[in-house]
C-alpha positions as CSV (number, residue, x, y, z in Angstrom):
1,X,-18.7,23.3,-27.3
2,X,-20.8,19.8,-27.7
3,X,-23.8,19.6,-29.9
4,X,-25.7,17.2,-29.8
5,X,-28.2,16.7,-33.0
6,X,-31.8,16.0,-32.3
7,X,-34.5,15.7,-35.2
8,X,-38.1,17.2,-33.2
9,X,-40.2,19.6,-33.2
10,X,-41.6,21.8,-30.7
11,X,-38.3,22.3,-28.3
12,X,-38.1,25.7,-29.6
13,X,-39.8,28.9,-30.8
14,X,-39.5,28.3,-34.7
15,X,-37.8,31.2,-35.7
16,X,-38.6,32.5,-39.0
17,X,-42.3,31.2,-38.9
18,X,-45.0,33.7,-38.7
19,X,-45.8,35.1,-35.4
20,X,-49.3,33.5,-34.9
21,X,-47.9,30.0,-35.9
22,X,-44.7,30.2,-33.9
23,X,-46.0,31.6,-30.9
24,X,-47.9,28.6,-30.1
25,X,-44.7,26.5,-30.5
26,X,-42.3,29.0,-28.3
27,X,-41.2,28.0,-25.1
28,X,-43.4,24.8,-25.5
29,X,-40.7,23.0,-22.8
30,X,-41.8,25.6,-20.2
31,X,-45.5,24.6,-20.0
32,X,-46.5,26.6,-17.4
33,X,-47.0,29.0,-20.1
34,X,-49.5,29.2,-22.8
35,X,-48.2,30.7,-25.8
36,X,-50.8,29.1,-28.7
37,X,-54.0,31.3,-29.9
38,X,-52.6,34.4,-30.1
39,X,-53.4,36.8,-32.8
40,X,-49.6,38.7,-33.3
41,X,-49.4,39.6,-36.8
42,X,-47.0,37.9,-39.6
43,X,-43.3,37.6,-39.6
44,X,-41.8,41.1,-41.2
45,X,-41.8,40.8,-44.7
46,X,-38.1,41.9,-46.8
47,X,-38.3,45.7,-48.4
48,X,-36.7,47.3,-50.9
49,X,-33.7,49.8,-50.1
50,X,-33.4,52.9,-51.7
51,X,-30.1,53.3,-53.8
52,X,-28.0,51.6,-51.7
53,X,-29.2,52.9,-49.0
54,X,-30.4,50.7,-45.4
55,X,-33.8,49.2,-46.6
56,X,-36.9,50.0,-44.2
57,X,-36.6,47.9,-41.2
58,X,-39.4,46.0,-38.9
59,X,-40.7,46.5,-35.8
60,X,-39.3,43.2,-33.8
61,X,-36.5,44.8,-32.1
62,X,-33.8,48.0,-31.1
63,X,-30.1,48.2,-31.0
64,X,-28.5,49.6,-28.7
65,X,-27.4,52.9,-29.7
66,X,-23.3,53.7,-30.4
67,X,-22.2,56.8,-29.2
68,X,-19.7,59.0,-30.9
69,X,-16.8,59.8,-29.1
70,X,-16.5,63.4,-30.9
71,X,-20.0,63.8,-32.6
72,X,-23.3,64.1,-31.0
73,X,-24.7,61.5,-33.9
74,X,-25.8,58.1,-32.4
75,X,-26.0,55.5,-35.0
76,X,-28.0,52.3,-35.1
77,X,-26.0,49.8,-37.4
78,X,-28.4,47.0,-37.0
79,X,-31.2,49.5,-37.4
80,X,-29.8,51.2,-40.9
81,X,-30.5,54.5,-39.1
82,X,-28.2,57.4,-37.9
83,X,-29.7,60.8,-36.0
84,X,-28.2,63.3,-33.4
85,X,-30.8,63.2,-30.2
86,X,-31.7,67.0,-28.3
87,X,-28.5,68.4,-27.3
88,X,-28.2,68.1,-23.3
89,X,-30.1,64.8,-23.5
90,X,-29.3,61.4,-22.3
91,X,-30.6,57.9,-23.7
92,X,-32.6,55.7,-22.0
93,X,-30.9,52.6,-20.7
94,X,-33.5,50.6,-19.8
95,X,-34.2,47.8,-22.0
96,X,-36.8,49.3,-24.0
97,X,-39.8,47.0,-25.5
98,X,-40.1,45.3,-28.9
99,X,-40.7,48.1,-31.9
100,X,-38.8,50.8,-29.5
101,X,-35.4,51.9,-31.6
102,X,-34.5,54.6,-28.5
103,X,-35.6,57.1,-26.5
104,X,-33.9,60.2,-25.2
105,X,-34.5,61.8,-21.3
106,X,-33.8,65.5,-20.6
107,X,-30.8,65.1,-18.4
108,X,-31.1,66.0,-15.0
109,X,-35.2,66.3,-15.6
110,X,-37.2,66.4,-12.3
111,X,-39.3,63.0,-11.9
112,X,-42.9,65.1,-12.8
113,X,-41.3,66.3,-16.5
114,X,-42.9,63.5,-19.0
115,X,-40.2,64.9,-21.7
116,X,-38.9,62.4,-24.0
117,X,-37.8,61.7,-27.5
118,X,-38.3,58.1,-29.3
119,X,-38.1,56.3,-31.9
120,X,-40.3,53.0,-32.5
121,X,-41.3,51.2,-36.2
122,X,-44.3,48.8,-36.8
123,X,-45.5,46.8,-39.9
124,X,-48.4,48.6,-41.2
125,X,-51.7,47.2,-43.0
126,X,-51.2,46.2,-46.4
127,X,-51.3,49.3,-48.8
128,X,-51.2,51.8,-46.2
129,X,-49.3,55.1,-46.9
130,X,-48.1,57.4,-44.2
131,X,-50.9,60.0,-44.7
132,X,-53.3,57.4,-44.3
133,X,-51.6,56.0,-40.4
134,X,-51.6,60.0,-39.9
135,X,-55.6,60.3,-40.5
136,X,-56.4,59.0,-37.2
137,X,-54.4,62.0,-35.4
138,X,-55.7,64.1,-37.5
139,X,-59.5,62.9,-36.2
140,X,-58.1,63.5,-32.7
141,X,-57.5,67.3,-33.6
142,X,-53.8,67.2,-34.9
143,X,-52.3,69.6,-37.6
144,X,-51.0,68.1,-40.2
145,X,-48.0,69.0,-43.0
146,X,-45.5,67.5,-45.0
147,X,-42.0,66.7,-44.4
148,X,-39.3,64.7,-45.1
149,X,-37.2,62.3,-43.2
150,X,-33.9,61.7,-44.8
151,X,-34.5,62.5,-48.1
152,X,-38.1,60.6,-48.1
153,X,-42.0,61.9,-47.8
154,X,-43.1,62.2,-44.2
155,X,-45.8,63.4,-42.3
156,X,-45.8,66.1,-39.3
157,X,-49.0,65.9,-37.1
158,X,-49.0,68.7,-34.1
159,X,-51.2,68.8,-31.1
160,X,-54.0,71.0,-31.1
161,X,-53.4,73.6,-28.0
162,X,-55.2,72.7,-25.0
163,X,-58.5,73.9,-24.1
164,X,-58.7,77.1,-21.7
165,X,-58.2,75.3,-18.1
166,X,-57.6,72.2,-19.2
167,X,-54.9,70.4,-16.9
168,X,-51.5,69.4,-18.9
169,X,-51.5,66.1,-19.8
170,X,-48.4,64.0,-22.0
171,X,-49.7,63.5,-25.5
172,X,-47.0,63.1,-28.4
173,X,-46.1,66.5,-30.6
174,X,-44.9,66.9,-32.9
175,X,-44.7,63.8,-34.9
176,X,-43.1,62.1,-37.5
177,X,-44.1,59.6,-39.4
178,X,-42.8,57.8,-42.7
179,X,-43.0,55.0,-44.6
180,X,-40.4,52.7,-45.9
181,X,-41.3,49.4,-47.5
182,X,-43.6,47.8,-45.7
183,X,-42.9,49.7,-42.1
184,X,-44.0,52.6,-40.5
185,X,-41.2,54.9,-39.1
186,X,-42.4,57.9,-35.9
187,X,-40.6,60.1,-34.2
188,X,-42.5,60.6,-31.5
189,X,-41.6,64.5,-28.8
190,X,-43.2,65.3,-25.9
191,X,-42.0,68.1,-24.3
192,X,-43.0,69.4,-20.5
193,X,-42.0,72.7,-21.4
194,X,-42.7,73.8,-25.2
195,X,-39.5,76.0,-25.2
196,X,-37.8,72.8,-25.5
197,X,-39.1,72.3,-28.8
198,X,-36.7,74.4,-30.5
199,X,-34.4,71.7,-31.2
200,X,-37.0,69.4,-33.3
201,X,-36.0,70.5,-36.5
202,X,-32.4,69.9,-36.1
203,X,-33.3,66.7,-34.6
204,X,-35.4,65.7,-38.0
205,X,-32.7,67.0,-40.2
206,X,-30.0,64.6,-38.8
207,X,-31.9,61.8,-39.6
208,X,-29.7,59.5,-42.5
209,X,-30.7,56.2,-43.7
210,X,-27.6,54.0,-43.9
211,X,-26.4,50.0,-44.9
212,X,-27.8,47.7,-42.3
213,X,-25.1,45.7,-40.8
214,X,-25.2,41.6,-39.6
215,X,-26.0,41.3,-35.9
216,X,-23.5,38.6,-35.9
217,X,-21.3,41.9,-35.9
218,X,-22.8,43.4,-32.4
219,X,-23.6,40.9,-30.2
220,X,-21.1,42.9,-27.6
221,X,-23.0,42.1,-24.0
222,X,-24.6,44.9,-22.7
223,X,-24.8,46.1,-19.1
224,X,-26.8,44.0,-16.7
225,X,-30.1,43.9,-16.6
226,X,-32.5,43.6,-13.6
227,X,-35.0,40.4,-14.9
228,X,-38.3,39.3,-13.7
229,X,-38.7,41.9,-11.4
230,X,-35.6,42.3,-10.0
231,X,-34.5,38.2,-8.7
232,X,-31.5,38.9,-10.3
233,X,-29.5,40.5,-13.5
234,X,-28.0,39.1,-16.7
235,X,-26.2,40.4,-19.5
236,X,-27.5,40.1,-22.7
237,X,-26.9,41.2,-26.2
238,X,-26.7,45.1,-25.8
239,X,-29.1,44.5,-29.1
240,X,-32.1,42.5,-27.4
241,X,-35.0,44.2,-26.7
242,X,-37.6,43.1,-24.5
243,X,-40.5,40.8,-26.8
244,X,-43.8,41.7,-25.1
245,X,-45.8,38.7,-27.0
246,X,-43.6,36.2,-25.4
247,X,-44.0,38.3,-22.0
248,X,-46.3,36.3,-20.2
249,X,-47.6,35.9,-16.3
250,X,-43.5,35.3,-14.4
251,X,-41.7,35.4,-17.7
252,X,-40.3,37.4,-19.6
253,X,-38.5,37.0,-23.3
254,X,-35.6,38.7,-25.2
255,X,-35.2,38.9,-28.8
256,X,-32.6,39.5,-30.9
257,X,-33.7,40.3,-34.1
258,X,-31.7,40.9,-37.8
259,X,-33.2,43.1,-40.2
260,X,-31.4,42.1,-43.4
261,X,-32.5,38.7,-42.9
262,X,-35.6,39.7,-41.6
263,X,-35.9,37.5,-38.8
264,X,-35.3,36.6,-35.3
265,X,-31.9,36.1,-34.7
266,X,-31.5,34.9,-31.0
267,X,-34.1,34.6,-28.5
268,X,-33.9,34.2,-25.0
269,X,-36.4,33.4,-22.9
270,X,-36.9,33.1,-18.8
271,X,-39.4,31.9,-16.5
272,X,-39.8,32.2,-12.8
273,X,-40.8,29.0,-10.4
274,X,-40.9,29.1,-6.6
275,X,-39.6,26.1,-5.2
276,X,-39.5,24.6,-1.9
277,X,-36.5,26.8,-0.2
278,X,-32.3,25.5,-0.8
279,X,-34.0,22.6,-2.4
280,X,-31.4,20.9,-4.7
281,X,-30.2,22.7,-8.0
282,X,-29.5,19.1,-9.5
283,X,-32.5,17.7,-8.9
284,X,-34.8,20.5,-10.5
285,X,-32.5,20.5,-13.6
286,X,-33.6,17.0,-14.1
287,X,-36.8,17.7,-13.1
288,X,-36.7,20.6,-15.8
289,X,-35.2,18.3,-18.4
290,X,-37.9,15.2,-18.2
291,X,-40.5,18.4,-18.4
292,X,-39.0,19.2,-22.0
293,X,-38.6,15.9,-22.8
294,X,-42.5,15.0,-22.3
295,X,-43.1,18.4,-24.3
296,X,-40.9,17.6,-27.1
297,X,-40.5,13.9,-27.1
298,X,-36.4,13.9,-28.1
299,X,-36.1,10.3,-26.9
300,X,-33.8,10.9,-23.8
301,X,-33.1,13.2,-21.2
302,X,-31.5,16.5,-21.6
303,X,-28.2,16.4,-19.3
304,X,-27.5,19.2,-17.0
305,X,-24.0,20.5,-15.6
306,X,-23.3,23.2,-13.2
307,X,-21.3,26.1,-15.2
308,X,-17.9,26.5,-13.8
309,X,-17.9,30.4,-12.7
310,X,-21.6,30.0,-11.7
311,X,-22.4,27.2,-9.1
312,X,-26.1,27.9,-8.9
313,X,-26.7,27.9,-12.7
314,X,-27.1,24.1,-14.3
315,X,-27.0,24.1,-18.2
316,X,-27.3,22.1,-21.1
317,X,-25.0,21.5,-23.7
318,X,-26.2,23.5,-27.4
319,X,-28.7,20.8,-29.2
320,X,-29.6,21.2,-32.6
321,X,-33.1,20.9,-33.6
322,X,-34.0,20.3,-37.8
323,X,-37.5,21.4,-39.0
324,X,-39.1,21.0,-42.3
325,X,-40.9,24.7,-43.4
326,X,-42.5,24.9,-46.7
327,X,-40.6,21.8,-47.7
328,X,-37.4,23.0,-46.6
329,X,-35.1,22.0,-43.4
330,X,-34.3,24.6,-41.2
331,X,-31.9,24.6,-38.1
332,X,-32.1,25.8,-34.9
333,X,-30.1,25.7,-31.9
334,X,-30.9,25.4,-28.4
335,X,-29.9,25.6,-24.6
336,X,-31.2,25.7,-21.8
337,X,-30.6,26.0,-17.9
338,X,-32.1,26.3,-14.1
339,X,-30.9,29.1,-12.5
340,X,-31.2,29.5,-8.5
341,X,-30.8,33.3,-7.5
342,X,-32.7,32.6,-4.3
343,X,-33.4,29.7,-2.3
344,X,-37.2,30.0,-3.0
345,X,-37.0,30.8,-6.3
346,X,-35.5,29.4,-9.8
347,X,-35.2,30.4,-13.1
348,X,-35.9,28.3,-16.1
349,X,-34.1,29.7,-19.3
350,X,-34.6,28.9,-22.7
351,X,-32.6,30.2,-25.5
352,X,-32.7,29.5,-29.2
353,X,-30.5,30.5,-32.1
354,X,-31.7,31.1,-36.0
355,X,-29.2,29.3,-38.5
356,X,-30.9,31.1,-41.0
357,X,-30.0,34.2,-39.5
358,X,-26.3,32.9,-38.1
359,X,-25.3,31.3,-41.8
360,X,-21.5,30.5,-41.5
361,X,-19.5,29.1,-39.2
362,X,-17.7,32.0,-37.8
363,X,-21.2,34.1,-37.0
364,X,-23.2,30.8,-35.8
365,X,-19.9,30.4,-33.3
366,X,-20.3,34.2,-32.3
367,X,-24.1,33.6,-31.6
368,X,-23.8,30.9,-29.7
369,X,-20.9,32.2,-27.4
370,X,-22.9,35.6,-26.8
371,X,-26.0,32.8,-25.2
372,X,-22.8,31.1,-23.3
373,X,-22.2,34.7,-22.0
374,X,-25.3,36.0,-21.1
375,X,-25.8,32.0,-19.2
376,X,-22.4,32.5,-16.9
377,X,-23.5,36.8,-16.4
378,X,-26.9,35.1,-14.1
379,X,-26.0,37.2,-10.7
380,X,-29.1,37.4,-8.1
381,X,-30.1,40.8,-7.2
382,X,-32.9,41.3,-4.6
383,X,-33.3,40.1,-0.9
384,X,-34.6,36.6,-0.4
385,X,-37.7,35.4,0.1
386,X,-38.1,37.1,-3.3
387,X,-40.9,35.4,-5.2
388,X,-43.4,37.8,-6.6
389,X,-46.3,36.8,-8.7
390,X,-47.5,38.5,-11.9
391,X,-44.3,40.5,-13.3
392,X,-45.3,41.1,-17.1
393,X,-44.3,44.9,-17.6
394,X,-46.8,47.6,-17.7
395,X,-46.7,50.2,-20.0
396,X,-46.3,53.9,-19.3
397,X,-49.1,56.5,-19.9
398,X,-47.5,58.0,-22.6
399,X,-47.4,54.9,-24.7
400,X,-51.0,53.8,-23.7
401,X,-52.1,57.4,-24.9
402,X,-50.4,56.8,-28.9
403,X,-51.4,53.0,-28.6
404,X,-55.3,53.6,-28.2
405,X,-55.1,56.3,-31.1
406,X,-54.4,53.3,-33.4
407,X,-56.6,50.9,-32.6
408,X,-58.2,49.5,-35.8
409,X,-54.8,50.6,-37.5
């Protein structure tokens, strides 16, 4: 594959910078978004493992989980985690948000039942302990007691029973939470019925912190994904996870993210334009490319070819861009393309791998075939005329209900 080396800044999300700096810089080349000004906090700080044991890991992204053929346990190499999941139940396999390691479904469960087991991480405010990011449950009524959660200190908080006529509503209980490092671990059940509940402890039991592994090592694709509202699918990483900070108004991002090094790894980013209908693929891939190059002044256009098993997807070739951080020069490689699901619609697509993360030769090659992969996977999905304004996510009620409990947190 070409690369072509371009010294700039600003073509890319800078990787490895702290979130309110780099978010301003991310997707600069698509301006029809505004990134800059928002208050995400810092980039996950390393932790200390515990005898050899998977350090605690940051809330930036979730693995796919790996099934075992003859076990029930599901591990998470990327995450450092191993657990068995309620027998009878099914992972999710939607691509769950940033933060989110998994989250289990009754199988067969009628659309009404809420039931569902997950597992999410978040930094947590500087000297907070677990008993402290379990105070503001207990001021909402929860019972509190202490656990532990593979071999560490943990805190239990249950649901106070529901008043006498009081309509059933989905609240998390129990749940789990522990710290490791400088990260906040929850096990979060909710339970339709409460006899389902007997499996919790066996659940919490299973739990085993193990050695993180390289993503470099599981950047298998994963199944296709509806995007941007369903215009069409792509395959990414079965380890990207949907980043809700670069979510905006007809984009949506992807991120890729390595714990050991503690940073993004890969990100991928797309953004929906209507366009006047079978106008010419060519010609907005050079209208894309003099947009990024009057973003990030590289001193020529970007050339464009159509991808051989995909006619209606124009890329770039990989360009490498070199940034100076703290005094050092950091690398990070680029690509983009114009995708045409639809003949009213396109898709601008921006991807950017970490060389800090991707650090030899062999893994920086893997990286940058998994963004060649997911680039040739673009397949339209939905019915034309497609375009649909306003596409962010929304979040479900259960997640809104544990969000506003830690406001302040």
């Amino acid at each position: 594959m070409t690369q072509t080396d371009h010294e700039h800044t600003g073509v890319s999300r800078h990787l490895g910078l702290p979130r309110m700096l780099y978010a301003g810089m991310t997707l600069v080349c698509l301006c029809t978004l505004s990134c800059s000004g928002r208050d995400e906090p810092p980039a996950p700080a390393a932790v200390e493992p515990r005898e050899g044991n998977a350090a605690a890991t940051p809330a930036e992204t979730a693995p796919k989980p790996l099934q075992e053929k003859d076990s029930q346990e599901v591990r998470f190499p990327t995450f450092g985690v191993t657990l068995k999941p309620p027998t009878g139940w099914v992972a999710d396999d939607s691509l769950l948000p940033v933060g989110v390691l998994a989250r289990w479904l009754p199988a067969g469960a009628a659309e009404e039942d809420w039931s569902q087991f997950a597992v999410d991480v978040r930094p947590i405010a500087a000297g907070q302990t677990a008993r402290q990011a379990a105070a503001m449950f207990e001021k909402r009524g929860y019972r509190r007691t202490a656990a532990r959660l593979g071999g560490f200190a943990a805190e239990r908080l249950d649901a106070p029973p529901l008043k006498a006529g009081a309509e059933p509503r989905p609240r998390p209980s129990p749940l789990l939470i522990a710290r490791r490092g400088e990260r906040l671990w929850r096990l979060l059940f909710l339970f339709n019925d409460p006899e389902d509940a007997a499996e919790i402890d066996e659940v919490i039991a299973s739990w085993q912190w193990i050695p993180l592994e390289p993503v470099s090592d599981h950047l298998q694709p994963g199944a296709p994904q509806p995007i941007l509202g369903g215009v069409g699918t792509m395959q990414l990483p079965a380890i990207a996870r949907v980043d809700a900070s670069l979510s905006l108004q007809d984009s949506v991002a992807y991120s890729v993210y390595d714990y050991g090094a503690v940073q993004d790894a890969i990100i991928f980013a797309c953004h929906l334009k209507p366009v006047t209908a079978n106008a010419n693929l060519s010609a907005l891939a050079v209208l894309y490319a003099e947009q990024i190059e009057e973003n990030a002044d590289l001193g020529e256009l970007i050339a464009f070819d159509a991808l051989p098993s995909r006619p209606n997807v124009f890329a770039s070739e990989v360009i490498r861009g070199e940034f100076v951080v703290d005094g050092q020069t950091v690398n990070r490689y680029s690509r983009y393309a114009v995708w045409q699901p639809h003949p009213d619609v396109v898709v601008r697509i921006q991807t950017v791998v970490n060389a800090e993360v991707f650090t030899t030769q062999d893994s920086l090659r893997s990286a940058l075939e998994a963004v060649s992969r997911c680039l040739a996977s673009c397949s339209p999905m939905a019915t034309e005329p497609f375009y649909q304004p306003s596409l962010a996510p929304p979040r479900g009620e259960a997640e809104q209900d544990v969000s506003d409990g830690e406001d302040g947190n």
